[in-house]
MOPAC internal coordinates of N, CA, C and O (Angstrom, degrees):
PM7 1SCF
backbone

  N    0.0000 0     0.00 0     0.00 0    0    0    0
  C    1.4536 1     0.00 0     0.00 0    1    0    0
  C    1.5249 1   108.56 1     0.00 0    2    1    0
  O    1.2310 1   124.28 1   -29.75 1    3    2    1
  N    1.3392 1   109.39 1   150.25 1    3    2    1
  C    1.7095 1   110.85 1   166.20 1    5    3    2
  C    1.6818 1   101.87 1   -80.45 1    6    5    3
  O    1.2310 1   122.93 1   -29.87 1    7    6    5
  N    1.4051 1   112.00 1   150.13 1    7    6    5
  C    1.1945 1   120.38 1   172.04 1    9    7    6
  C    1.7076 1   138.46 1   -80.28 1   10    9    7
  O    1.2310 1   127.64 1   -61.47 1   11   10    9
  N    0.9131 1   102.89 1   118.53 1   11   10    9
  C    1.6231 1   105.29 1  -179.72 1   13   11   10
  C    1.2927 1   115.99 1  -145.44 1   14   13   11
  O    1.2310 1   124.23 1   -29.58 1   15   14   13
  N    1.7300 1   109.49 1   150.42 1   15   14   13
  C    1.5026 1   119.08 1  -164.08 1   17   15   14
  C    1.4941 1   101.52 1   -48.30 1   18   17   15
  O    1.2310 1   132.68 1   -28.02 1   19   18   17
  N    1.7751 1    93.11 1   151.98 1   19   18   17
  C    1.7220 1   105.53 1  -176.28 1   21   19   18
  C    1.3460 1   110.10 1    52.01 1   22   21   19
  O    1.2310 1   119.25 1  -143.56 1   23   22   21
  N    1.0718 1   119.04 1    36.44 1   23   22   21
  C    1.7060 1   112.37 1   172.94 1   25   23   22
  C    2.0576 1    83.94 1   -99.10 1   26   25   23
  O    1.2310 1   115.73 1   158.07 1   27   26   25
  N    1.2377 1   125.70 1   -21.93 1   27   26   25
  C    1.5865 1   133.64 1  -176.19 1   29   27   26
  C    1.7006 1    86.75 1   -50.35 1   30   29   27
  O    1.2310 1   129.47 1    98.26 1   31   30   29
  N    1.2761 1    99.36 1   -81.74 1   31   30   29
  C    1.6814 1   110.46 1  -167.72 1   33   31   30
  C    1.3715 1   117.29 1   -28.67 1   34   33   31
  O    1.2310 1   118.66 1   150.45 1   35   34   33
  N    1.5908 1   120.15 1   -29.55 1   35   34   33
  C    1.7327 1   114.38 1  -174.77 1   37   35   34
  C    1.6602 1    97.83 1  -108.65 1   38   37   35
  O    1.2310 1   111.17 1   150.80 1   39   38   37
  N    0.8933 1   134.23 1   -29.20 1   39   38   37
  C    1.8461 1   133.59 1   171.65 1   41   39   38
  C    1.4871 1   111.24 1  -131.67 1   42   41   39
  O    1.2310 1   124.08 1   -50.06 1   43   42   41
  N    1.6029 1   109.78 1   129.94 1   43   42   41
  C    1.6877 1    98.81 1   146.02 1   45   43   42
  C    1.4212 1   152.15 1   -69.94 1   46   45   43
  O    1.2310 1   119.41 1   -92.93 1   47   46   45
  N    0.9487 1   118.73 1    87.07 1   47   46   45
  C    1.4525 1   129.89 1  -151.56 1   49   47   46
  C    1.6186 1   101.73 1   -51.82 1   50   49   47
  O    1.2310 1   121.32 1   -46.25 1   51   50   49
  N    1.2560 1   115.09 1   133.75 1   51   50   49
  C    1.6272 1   149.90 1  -175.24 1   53   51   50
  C    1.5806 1    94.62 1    78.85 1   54   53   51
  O    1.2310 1   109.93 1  -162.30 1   55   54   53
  N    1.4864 1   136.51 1    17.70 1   55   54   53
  C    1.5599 1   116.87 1   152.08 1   57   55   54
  C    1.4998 1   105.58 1  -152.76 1   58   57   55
  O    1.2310 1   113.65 1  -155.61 1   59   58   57
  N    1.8538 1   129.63 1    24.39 1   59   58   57
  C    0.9259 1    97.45 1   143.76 1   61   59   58
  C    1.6264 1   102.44 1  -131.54 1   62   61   59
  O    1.2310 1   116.33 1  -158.17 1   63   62   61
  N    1.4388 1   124.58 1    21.83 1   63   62   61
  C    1.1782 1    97.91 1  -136.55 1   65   63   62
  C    2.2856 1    78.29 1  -179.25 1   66   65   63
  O    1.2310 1   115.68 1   -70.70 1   67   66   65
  N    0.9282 1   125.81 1   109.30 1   67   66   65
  C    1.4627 1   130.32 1   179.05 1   69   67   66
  C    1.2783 1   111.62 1   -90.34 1   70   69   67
  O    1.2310 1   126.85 1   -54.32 1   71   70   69
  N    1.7290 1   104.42 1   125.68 1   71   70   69
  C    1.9179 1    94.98 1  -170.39 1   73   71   70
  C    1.6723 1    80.70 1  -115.35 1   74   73   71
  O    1.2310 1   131.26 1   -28.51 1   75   74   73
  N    1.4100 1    95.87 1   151.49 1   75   74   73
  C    1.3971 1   124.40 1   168.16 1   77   75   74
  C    1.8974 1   116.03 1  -119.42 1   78   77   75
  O    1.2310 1   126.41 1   -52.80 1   79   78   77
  N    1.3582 1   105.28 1   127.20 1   79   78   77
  C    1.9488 1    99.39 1  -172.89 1   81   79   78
  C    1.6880 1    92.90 1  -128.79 1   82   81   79
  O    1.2310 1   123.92 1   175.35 1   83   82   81
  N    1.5373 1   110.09 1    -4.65 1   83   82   81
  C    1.4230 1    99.46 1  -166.60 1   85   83   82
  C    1.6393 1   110.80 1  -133.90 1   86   85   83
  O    1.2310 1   102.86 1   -32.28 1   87   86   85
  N    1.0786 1   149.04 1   147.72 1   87   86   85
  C    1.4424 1   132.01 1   170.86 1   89   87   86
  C    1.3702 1    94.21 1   -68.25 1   90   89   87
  O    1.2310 1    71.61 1  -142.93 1   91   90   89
  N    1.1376 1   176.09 1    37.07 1   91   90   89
  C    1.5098 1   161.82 1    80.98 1   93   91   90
  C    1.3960 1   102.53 1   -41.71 1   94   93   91
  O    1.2310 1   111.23 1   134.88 1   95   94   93
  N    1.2483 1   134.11 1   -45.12 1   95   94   93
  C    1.3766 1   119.43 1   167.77 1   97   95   94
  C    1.2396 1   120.46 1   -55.56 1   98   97   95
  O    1.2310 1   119.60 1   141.13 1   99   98   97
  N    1.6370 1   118.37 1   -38.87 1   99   98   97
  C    1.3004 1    95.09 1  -165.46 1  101   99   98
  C    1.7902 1   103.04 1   -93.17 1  102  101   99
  O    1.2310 1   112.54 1   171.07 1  103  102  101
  N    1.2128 1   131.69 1    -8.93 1  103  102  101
  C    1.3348 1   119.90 1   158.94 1  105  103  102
  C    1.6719 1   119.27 1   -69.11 1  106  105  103
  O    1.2310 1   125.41 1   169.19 1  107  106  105
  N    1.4105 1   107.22 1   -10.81 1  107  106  105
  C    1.5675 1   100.76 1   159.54 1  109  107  106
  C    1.3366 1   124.23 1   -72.40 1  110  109  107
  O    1.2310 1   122.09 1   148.13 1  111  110  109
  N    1.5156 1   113.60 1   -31.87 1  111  110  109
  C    1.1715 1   129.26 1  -169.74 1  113  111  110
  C    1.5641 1    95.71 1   -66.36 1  114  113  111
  O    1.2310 1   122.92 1   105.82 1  115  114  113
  N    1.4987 1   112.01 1   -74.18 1  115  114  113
  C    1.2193 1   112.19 1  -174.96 1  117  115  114
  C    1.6754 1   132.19 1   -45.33 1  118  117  115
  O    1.2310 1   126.50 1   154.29 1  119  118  117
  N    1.6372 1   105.11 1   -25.71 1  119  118  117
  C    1.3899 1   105.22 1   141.10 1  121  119  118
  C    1.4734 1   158.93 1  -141.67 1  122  121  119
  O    1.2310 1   143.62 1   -91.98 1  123  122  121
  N    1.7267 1    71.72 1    88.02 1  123  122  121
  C    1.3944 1   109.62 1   159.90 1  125  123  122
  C    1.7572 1   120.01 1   -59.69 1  126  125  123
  O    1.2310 1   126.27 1   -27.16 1  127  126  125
  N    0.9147 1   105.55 1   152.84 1  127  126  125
  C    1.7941 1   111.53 1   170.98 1  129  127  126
  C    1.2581 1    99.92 1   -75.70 1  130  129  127
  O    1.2310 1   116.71 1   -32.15 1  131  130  129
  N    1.5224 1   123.85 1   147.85 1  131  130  129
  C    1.6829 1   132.87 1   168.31 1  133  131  130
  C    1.9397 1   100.48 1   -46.93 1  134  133  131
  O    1.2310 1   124.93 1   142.72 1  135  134  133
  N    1.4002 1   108.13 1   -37.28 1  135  134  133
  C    1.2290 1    92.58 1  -163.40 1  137  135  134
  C    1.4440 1   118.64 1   -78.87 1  138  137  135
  O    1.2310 1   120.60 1   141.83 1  139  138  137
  N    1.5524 1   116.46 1   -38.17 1  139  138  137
  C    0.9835 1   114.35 1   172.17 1  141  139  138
  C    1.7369 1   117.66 1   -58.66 1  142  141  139
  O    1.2310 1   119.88 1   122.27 1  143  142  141
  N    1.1923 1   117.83 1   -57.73 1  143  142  141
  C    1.1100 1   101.33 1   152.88 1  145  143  142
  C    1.8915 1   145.73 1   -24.47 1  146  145  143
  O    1.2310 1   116.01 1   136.49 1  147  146  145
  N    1.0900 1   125.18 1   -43.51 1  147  146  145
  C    0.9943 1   147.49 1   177.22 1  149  147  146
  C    1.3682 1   103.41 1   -81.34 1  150  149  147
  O    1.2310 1   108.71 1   145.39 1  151  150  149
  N    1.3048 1   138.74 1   -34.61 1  151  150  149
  C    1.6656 1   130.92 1   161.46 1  153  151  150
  C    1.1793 1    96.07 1   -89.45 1  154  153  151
  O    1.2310 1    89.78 1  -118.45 1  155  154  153
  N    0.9884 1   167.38 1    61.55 1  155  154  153
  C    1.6032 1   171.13 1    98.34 1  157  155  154
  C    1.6208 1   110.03 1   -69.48 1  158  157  155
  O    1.2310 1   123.52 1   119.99 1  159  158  157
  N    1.3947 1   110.86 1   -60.01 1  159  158  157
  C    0.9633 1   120.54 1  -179.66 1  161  159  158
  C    2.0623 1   127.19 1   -81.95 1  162  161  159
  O    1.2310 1   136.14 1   170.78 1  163  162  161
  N    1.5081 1    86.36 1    -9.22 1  163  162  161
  C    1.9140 1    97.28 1   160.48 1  165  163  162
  C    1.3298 1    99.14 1   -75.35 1  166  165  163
  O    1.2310 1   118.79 1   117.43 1  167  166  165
  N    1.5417 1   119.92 1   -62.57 1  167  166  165
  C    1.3938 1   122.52 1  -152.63 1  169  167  166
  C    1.8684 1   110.92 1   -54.26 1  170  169  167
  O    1.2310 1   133.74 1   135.21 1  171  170  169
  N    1.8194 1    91.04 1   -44.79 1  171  170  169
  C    1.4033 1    90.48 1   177.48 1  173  171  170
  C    1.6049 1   126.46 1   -79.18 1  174  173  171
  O    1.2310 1   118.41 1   168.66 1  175  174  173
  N    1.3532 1   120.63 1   -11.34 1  175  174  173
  C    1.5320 1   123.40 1   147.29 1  177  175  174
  C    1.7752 1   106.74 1   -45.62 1  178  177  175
  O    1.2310 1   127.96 1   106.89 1  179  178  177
  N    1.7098 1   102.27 1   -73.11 1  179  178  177
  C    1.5614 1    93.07 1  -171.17 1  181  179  178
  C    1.4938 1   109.64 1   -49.52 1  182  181  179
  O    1.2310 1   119.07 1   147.30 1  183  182  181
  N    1.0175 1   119.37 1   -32.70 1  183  182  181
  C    1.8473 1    99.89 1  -173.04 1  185  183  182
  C    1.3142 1   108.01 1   -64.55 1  186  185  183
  O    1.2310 1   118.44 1   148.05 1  187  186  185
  N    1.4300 1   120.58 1   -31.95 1  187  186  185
  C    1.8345 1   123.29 1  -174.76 1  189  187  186
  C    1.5316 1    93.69 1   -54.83 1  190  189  187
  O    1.2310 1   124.78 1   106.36 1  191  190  189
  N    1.3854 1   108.42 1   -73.64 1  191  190  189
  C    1.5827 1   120.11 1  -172.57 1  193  191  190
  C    1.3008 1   109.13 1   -24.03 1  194  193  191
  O    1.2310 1   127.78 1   120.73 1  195  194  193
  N    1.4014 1   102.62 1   -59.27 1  195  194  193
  C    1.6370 1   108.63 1  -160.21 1  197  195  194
  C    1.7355 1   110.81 1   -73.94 1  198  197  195
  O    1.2310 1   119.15 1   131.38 1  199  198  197
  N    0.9432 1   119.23 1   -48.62 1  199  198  197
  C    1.3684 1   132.83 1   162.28 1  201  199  198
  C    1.6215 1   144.33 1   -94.62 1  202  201  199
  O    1.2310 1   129.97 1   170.48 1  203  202  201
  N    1.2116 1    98.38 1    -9.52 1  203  202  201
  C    1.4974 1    89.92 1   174.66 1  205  203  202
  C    1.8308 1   107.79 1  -140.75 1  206  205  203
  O    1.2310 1   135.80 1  -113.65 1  207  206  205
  N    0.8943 1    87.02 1    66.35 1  207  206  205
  C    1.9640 1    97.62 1   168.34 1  209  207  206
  C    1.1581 1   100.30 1  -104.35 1  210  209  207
  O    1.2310 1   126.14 1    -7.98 1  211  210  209
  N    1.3177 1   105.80 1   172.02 1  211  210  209
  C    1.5277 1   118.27 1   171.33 1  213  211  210
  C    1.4707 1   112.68 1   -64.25 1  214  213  211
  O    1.2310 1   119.75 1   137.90 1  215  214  213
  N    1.5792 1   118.08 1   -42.10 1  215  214  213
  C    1.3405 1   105.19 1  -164.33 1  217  215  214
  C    1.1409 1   100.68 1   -72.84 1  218  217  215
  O    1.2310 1   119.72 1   161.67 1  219  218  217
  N    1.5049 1   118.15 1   -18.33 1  219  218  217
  C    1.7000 1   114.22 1   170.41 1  221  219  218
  C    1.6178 1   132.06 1   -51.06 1  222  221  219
  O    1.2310 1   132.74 1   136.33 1  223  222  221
  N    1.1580 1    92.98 1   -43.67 1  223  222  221
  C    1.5625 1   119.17 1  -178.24 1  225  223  222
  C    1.3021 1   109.75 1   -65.32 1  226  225  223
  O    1.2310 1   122.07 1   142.92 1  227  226  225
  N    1.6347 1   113.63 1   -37.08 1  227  226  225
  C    1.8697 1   119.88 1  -152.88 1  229  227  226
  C    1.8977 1    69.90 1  -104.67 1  230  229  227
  O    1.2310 1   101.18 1   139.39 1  231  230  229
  N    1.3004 1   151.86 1   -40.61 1  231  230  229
  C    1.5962 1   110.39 1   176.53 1  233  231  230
  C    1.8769 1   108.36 1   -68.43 1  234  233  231
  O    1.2310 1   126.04 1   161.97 1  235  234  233
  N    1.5563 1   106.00 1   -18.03 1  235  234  233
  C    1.8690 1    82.80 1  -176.08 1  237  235  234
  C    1.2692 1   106.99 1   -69.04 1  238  237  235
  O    1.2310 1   120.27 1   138.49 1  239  238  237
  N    1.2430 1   117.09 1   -41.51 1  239  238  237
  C    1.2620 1   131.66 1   175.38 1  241  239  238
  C    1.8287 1   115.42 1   -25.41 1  242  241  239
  O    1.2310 1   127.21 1    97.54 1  243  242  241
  N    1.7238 1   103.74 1   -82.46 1  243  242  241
  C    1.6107 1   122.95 1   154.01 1  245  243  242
  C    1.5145 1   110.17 1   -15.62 1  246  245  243
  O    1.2310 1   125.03 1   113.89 1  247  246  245
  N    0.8572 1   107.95 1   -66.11 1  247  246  245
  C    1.7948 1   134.60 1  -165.64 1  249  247  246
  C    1.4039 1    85.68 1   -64.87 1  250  249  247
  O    1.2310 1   110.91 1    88.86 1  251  250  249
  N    1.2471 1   134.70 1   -91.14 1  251  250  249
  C    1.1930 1   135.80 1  -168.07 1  253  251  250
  C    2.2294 1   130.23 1   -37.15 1  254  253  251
  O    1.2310 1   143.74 1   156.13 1  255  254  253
  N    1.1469 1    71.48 1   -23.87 1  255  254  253
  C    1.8163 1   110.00 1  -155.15 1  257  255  254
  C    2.2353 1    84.75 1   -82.18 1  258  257  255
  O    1.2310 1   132.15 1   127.72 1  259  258  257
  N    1.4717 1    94.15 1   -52.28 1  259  258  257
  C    1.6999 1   106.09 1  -161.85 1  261  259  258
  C    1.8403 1    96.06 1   -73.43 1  262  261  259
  O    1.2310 1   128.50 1   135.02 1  263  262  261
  N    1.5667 1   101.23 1   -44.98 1  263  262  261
  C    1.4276 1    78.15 1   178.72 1  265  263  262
  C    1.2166 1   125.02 1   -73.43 1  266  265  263
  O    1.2310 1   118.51 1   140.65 1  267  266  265
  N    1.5477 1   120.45 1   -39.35 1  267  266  265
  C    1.6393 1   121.84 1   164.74 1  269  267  266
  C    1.7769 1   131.09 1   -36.20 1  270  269  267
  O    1.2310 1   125.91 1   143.84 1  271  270  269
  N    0.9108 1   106.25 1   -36.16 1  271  270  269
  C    1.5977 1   131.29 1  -168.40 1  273  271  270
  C    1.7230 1   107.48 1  -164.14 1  274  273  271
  O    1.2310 1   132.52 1  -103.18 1  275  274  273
  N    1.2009 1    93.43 1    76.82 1  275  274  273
  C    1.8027 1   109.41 1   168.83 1  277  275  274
  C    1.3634 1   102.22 1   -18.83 1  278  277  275
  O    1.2310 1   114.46 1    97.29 1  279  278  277
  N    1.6115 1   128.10 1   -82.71 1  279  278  277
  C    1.1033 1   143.05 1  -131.52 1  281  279  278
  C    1.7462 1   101.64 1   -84.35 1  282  281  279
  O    1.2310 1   123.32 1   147.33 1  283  282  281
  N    1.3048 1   111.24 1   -32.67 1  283  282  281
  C    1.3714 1   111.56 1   174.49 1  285  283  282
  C    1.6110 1   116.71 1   -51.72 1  286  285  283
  O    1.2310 1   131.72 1   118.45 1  287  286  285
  N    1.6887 1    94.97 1   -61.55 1  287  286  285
  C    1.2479 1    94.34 1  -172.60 1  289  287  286
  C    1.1692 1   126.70 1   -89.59 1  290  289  287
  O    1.2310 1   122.15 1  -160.42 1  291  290  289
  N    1.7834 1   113.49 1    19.58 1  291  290  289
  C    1.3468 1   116.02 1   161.97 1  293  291  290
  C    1.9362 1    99.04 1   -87.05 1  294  293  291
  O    1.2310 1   127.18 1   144.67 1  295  294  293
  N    0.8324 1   103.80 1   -35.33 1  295  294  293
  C    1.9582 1   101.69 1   177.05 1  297  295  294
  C    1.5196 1   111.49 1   -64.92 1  298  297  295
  O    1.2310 1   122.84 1   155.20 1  299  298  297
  N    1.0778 1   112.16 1   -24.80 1  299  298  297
  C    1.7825 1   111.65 1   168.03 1  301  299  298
  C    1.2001 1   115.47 1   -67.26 1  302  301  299
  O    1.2310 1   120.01 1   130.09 1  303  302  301
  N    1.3966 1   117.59 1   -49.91 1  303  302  301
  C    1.3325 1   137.09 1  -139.61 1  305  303  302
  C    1.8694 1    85.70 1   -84.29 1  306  305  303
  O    1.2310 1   138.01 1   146.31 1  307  306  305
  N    1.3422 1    82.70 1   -33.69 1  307  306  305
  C    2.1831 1    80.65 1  -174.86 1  309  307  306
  C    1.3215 1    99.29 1   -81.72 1  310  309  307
  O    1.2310 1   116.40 1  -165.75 1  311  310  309
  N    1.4176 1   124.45 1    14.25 1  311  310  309
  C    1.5864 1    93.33 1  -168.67 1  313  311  310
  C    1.7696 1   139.38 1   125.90 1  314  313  311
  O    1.2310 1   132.48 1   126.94 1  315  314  313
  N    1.4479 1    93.49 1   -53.06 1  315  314  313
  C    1.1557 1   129.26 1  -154.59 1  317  315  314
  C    1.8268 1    94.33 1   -83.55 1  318  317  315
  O    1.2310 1   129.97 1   -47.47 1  319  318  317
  N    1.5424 1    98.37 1   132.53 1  319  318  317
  C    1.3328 1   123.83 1  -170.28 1  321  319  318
  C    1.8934 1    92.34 1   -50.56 1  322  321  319
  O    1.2310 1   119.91 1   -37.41 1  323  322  321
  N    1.1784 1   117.78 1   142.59 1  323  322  321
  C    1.5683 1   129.65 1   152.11 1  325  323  322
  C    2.0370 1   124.76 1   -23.04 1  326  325  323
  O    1.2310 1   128.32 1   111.44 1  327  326  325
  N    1.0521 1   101.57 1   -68.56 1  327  326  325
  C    1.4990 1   135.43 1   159.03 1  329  327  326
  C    1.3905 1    98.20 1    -7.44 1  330  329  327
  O    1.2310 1   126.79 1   102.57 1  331  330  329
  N    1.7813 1   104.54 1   -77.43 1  331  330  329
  C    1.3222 1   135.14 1  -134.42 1  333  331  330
  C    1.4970 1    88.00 1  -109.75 1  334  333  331
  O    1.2310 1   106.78 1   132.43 1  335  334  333
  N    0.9631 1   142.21 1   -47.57 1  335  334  333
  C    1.9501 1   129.81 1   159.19 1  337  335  334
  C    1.2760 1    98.20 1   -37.46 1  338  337  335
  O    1.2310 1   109.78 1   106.61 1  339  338  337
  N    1.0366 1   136.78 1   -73.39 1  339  338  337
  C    1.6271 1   125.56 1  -159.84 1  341  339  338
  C    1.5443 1   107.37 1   -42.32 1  342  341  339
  O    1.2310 1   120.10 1   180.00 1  343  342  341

């Protein structure tokens, strides 16, 4: 990937996630060994899994939602259509 701010926060760059800023970078990148590659690219699957799914997102969301407006995101959190929390 080319680099840009908060790209840290979703991969660790040189083990989950290969940054390139230079065309010498990216022919380093490209040779890489299959293997290293291939544990780069487990680690950065598990981080998706673990952190960035949807159901991940819809509890930050919840979470975010309950502290902003208590009452909202206690009506989400139960269930309860959008609409009808307000």
């Amino acid at each position: 990937s080319d680099t840009w701010p908060g790209l840290s926060s979703f991969f660790q760059p040189g083990s989950e996630i290969i940054l390139a800023d230079s065309t010498d970078d990216v022919v380093a990148a490209v040779g890489l060994p299959d293997s290293e590659v291939d544990a780069i690219r487990r680690r950065a699957r598990e981080r998706v899994l673990d952190e960035h799914t949807s159901a991940q997102r819809a509890r930050e969301l919840d979470r975010l939602l309950s502290d902003s407006l208590p009452g909202l995101g206690q009506g989400l959190a139960a269930g309860e259509p959008l609409k009808e929390a307000i």
